[in-house]
C-alpha positions as CSV (number, residue, x, y, z in Angstrom):
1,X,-30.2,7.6,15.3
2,X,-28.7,4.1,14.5
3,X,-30.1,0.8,14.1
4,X,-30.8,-0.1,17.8
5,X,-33.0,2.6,18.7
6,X,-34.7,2.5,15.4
7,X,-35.0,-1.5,16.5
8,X,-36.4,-0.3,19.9
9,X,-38.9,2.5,18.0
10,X,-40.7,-0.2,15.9
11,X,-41.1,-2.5,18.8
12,X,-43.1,-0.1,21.0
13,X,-45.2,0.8,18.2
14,X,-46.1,-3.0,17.5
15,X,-46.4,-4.1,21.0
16,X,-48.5,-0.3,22.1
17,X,-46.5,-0.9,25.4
18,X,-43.1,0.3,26.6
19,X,-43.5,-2.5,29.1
20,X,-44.4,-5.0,26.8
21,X,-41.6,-3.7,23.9
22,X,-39.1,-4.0,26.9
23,X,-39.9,-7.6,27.5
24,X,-40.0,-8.7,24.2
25,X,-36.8,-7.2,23.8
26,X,-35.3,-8.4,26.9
27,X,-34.0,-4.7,27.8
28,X,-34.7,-2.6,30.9
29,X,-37.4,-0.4,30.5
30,X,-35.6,2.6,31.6
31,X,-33.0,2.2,29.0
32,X,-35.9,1.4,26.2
33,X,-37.9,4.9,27.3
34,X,-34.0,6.7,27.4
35,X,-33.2,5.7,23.6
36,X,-37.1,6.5,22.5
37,X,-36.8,10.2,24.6
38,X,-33.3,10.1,22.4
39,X,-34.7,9.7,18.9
40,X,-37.9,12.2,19.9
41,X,-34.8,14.8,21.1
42,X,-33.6,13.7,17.4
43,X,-36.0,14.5,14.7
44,X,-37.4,17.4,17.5
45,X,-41.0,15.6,17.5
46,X,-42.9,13.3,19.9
47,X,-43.2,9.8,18.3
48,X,-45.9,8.6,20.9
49,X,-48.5,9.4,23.0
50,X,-48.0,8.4,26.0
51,X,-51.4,7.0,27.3
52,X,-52.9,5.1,30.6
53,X,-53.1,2.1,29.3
54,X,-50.2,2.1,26.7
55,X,-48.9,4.4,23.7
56,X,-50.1,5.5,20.3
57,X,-47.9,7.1,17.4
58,X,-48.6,10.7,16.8
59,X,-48.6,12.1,13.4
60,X,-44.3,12.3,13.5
61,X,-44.3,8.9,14.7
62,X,-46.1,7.6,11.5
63,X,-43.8,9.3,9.3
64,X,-41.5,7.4,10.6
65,X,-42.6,4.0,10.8
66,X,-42.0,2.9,7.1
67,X,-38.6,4.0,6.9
68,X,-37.7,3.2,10.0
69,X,-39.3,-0.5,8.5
70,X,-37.0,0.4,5.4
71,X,-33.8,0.7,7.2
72,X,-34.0,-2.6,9.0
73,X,-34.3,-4.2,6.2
74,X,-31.9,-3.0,4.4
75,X,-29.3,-3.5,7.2
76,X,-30.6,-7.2,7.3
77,X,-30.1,-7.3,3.7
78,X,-26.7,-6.1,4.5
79,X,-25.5,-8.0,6.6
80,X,-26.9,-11.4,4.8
81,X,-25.0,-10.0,2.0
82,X,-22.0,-9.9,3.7
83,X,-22.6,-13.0,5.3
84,X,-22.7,-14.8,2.0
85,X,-19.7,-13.3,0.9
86,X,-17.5,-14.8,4.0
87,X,-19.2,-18.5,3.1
88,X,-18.3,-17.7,-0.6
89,X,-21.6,-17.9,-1.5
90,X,-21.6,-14.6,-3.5
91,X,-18.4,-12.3,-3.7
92,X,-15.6,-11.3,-6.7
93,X,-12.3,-11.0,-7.2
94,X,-10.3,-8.8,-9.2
95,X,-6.8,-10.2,-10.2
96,X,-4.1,-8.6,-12.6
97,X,-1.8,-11.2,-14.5
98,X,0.8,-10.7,-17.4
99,X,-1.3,-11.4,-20.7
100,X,0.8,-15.2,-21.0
101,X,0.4,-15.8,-17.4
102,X,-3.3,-15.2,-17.6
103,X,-3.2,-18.2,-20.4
104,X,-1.5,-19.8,-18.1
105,X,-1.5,-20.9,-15.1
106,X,-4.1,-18.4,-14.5
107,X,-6.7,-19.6,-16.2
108,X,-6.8,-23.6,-14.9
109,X,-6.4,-22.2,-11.4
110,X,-9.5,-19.8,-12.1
111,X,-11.7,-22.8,-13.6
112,X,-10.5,-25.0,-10.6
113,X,-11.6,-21.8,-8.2
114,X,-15.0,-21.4,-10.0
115,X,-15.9,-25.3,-10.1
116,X,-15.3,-25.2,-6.1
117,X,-16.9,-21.7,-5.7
118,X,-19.4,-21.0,-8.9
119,X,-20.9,-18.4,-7.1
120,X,-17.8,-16.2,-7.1
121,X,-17.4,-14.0,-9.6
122,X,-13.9,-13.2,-11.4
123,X,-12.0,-9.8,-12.9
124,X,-8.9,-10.6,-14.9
125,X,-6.9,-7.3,-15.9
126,X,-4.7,-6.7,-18.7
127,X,-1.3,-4.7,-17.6
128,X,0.7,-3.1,-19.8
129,X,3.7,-4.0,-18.3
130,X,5.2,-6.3,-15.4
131,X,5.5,-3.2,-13.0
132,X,1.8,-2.3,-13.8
133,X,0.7,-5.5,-11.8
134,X,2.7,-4.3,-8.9
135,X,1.2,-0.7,-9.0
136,X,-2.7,-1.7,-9.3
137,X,-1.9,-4.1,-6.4
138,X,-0.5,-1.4,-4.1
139,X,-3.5,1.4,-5.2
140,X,-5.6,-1.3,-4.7
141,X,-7.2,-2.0,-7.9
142,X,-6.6,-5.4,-8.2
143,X,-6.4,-8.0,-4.9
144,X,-4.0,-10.0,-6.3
145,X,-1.4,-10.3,-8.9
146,X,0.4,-12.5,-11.2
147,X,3.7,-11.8,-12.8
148,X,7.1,-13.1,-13.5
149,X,10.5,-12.2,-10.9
150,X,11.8,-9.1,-13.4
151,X,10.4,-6.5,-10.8
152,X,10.4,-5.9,-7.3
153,X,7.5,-6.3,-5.1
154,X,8.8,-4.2,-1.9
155,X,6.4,-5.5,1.1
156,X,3.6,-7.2,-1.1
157,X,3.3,-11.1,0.0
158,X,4.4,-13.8,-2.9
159,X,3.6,-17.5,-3.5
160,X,6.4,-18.5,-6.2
161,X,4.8,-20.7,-8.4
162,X,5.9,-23.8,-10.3
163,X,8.9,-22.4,-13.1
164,X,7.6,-22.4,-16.8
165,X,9.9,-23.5,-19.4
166,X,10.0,-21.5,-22.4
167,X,9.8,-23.1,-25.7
168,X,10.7,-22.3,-29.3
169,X,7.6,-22.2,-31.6
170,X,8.6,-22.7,-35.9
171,X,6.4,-22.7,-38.4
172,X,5.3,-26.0,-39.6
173,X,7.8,-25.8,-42.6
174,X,11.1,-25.2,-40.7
175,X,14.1,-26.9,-40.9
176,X,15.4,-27.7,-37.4
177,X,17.6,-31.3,-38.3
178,X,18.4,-33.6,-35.9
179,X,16.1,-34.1,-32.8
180,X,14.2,-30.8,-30.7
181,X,16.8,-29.0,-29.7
182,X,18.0,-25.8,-30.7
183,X,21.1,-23.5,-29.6
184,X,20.5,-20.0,-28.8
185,X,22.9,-19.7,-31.7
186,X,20.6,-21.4,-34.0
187,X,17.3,-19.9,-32.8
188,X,19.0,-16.1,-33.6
189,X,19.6,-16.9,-36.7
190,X,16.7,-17.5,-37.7
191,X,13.5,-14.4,-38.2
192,X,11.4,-13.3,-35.0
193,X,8.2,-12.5,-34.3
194,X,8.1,-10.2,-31.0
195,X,6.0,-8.0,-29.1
196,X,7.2,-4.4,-28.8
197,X,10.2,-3.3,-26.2
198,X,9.3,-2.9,-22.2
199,X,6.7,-5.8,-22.8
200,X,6.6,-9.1,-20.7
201,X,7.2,-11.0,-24.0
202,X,9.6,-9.5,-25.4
203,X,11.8,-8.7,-22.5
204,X,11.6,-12.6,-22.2
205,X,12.5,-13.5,-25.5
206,X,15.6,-11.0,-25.6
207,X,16.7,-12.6,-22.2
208,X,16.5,-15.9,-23.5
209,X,18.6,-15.2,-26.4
210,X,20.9,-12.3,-25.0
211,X,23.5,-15.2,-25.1
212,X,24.1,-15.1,-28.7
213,X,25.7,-11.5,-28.6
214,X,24.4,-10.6,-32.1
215,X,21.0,-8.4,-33.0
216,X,18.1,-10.1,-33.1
217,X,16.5,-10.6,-36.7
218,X,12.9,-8.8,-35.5
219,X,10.5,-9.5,-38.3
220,X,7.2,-9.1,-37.2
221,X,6.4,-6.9,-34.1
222,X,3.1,-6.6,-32.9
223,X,1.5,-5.6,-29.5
224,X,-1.3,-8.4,-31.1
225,X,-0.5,-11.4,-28.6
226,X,-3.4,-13.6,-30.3
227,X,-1.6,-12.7,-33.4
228,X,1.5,-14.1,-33.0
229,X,1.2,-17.8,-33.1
230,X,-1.1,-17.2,-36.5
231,X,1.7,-15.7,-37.7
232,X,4.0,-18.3,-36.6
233,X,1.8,-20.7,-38.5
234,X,1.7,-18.6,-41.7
235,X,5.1,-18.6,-41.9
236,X,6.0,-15.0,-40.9
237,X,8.9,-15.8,-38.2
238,X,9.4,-17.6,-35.0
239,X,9.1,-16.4,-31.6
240,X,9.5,-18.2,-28.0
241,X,6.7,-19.0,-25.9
242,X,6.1,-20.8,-22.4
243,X,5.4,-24.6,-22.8
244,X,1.6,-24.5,-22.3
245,X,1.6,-22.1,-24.9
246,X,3.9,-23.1,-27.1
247,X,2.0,-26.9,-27.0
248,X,-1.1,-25.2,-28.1
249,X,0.6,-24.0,-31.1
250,X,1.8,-27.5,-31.6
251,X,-1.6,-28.8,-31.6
252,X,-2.3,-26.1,-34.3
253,X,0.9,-27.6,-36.5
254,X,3.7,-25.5,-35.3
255,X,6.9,-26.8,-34.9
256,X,8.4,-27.1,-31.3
257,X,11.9,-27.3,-30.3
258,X,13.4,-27.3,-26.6
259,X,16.3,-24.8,-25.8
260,X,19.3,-25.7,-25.2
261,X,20.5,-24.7,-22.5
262,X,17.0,-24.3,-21.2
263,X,15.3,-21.0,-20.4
264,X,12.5,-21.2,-17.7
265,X,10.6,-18.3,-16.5
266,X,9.6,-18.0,-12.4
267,X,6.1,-17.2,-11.6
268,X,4.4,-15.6,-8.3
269,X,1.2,-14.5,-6.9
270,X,1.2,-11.4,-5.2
271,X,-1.0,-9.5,-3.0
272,X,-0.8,-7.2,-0.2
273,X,-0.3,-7.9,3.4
274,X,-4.0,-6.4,4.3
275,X,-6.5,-8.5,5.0
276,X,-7.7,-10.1,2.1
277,X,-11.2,-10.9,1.2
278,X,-12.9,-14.3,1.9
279,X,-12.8,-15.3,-1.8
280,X,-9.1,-13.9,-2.6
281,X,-8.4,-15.8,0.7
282,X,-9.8,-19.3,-0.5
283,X,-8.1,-18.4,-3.8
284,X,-4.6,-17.9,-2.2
285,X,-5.4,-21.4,-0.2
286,X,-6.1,-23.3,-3.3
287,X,-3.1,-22.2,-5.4
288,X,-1.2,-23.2,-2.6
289,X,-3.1,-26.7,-2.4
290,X,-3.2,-27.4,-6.7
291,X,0.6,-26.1,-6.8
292,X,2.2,-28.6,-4.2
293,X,2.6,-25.9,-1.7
294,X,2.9,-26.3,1.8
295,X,-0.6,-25.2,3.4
296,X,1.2,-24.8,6.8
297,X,3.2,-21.8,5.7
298,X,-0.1,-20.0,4.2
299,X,-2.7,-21.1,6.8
300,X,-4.3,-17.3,6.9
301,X,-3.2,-15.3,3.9
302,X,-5.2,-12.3,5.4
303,X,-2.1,-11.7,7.7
């Protein structure tokens, strides 16, 4: 039985009529007695007596009243539920993000998305590796994605964010000379602090400096992200970060030089070309709006 004829069930048994049921519902009576005699044929019982003046439940009829109650409102509970999710008045999104993109930009866009929509809640995943935010995309794990351009995303939608320029971060000791700038030559030469091979980080930092053509002095590797500027600090190594990053660290007394030539790192959001939810929807529409985009180009993100 589905919801109508459990709708047209509990208003015969309120109104004792099928007449009366029929008007109130603003449906032929013929089609109201046709879906009762359907549910009876059903559950194999009679659900009403069918009197002179009117109808009475039987004994099969009361059994079903309550959960025939129960089922209404839970489909009206439903449906309001899905109702506040489209005016982003309830609702989640799950995103994946590279563990420095999540620092940023992913986390001013998310507090500018929460201040507009507090009611929406937010999953940020951890991937192992730049591919990994590709994969949980396409098996549908995460609804969207940030990561940088070293893998390809095949038919998944992008919005290319605004480049980040990748910084060196010294301890507050180091000897740099003249001015902020430092040579790939000179940042080699001195010890690095790295996260372990096929990471986002590190594949970074050895593209960066692949220009020297000498081995990298690794003196610290850990898969400890919040590690690593601490270590900067205590005067373990160097290592290169993105600016926002790499300003924190300043704040914190690092040392911050500028490479020269500069290295800058492109940044997209990625999700696939299904319809998106109502909240990953308005998310795609505000990174467009906070980055500069053009709002034309993504007017529905669910196609």
């Amino acid at each position: 039985m589905d919801r109508r004829q459990l709708e047209y069930f509990l208003a015969v048994a309120a109104h004792g009529s099928f007449t009366s049921a029929a008007a109130a519902l603003r449906v032929a009576q013929p089609s109201l007695s046709h879906a009762i005699k359907a549910v009876e044929r059903e559950v194999g019982a009679l659900l009403f007596h069918r009197l002179s003046r009117g109808v009475t439940l039987t004994p099969a009829g009361e059994a079903l009243l309550r959960p025939a109650q129960q089922v209404l409102r839970d489909f009206a509970a439903a449906r309001a539920s899905v109702q506040m999710v489209s005016d982003l008045t309830a609702g989640r999104i799950d995103i994946v993000a590279q563990t420095t993109l999540a620092v940023h930009p992913l986390a001013g866009l998310v507090g500018a998305f929460r201040r507009a929509y507090p009611a929406v809640t937010i999953g940020i995943e951890d991937p192992e590796h730049a591919a990994a935010v590709v994969e949980m995309l396409r098996t549908g794990h995460s609804e969207l994605g940030l990561t940088d351009f070293s893998v390809p995303v095949g038919d998944l939608r992008s919005y290319e964010l605004p480049d980040q320029q990748v910084l060196v971060v010294l301890p507050p000791d180091a000897e740099i000379g003249q001015g902020d700038l430092l040579t790939v030559a000179q940042v080699v030469a001195f010890d690095l602090i790295v996260t372990p091979p096929g990471t986002a980080s590190r594949a970074l930092l050895e593209f960066a400096l692949s220009g020297a053509g000498v081995p990298l002095r690794v003196a610290v590797e850990t898969p400890h992200r919040a590690a690593i500027v601490p270590l900067v600090l205590a005067g373990a190594g160097v290592t290169l970060l993105p600016r926002s990053m790499a300003e924190d660290a300043a704040r914190q007394g690092a040392r911050v030089a500028r490479l020269d030539p500069p290295v800058v790192r492109r940044v997209q959001l990625l999700w696939r070309r299904e319809p998106l939810s109502p909240a990953a929807r308005a998310f795609v529409r505000m990174v467009v709006s906070e980055t500069g985009g053009d709002p034309s180009a993504f007017a529905d993100p669910m196609r």
